[in-house]
C-alpha positions in Angstrom: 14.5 9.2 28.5 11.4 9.3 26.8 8.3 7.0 27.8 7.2 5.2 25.4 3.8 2.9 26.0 2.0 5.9 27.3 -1.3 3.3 28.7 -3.1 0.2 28.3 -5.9 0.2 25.9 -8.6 -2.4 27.7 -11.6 -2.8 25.7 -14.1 -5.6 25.0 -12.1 -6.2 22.4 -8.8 -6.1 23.5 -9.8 -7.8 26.6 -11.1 -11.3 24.7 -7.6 -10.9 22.6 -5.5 -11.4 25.7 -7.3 -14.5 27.1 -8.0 -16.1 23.6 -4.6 -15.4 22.0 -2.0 -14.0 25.2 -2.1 -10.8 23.2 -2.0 -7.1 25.4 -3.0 -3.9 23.8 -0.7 -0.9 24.6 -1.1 2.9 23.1 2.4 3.5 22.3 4.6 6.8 21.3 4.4 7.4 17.3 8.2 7.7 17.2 8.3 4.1 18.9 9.6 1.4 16.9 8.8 -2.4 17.3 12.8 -3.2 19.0 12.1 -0.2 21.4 8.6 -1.4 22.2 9.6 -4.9 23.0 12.2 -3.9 25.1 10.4 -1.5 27.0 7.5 -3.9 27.8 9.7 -6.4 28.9 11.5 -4.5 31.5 7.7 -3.2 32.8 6.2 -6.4 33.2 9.5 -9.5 33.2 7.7 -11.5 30.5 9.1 -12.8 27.1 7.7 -10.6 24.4 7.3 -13.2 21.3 5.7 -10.5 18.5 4.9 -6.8 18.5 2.2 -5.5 15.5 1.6 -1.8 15.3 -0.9 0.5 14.0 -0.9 4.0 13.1 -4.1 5.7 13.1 -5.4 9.5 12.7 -4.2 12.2 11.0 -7.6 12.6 9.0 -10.9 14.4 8.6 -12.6 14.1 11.5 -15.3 17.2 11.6 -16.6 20.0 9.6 -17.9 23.4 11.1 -19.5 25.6 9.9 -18.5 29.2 11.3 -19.0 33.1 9.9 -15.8 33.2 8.7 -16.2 29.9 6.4 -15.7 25.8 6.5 -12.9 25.1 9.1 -12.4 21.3 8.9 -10.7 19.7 12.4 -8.3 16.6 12.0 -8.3 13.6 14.3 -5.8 13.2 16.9 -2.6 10.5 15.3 -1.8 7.9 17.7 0.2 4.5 17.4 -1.2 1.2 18.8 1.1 -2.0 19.6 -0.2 -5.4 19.8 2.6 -7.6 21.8 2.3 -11.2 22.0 4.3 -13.0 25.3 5.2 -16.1 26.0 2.6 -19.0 26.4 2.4 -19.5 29.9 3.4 -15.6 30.7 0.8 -12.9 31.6 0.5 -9.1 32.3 -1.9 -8.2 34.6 -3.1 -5.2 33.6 -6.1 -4.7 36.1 -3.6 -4.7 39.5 -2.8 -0.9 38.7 -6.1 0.2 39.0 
């Protein structure tokens, strides 16, 4: 079985998004989809996942060099975010596993 939420994403950002709206940030697989996502987070933590958002980004320019055999452009790594809402009154603490 494949993992899917490969690790938390805690930022400022994502940080002030789970206490303001009970929303966790997760870096997911890109193959994931929003049932499988659900599912796996709430075997993980035993919470009641209300909504899942995801975001795809990458896949772009991301750097130019300049080399002596020409212009090699590099892409950005693609990656898939998932933004899952629980229950009011439920929490994940992400901060005990480190």
């Amino acid at each position: 079985m494949k993992v899917l939420v490969k690790k938390a994403i805690i930022t400022e950002k994502a940080t002030s998004l789970s206490e303001l709206c009970n929303s966790y940030t997760f870096e997911v697989e890109r193959t994931a989809n929003k049932l499988a996502i659900k599912n796996t987070i709430e075997k993980m933590y035993d919470v009641k996942v209300t909504s899942v958002r995801t975001l795809n980004y990458g896949g772009g320019k991301s750097s130019v060099k300049y080399t002596n055999k020409g212009i090699v452009e590099q892409k950005s790594k693609k990656w898939k975010k998932a933004i899952v809402t629980v229950a009011e009154g439920q929490m994940i603490d992400l901060y005990s596993n480190y």
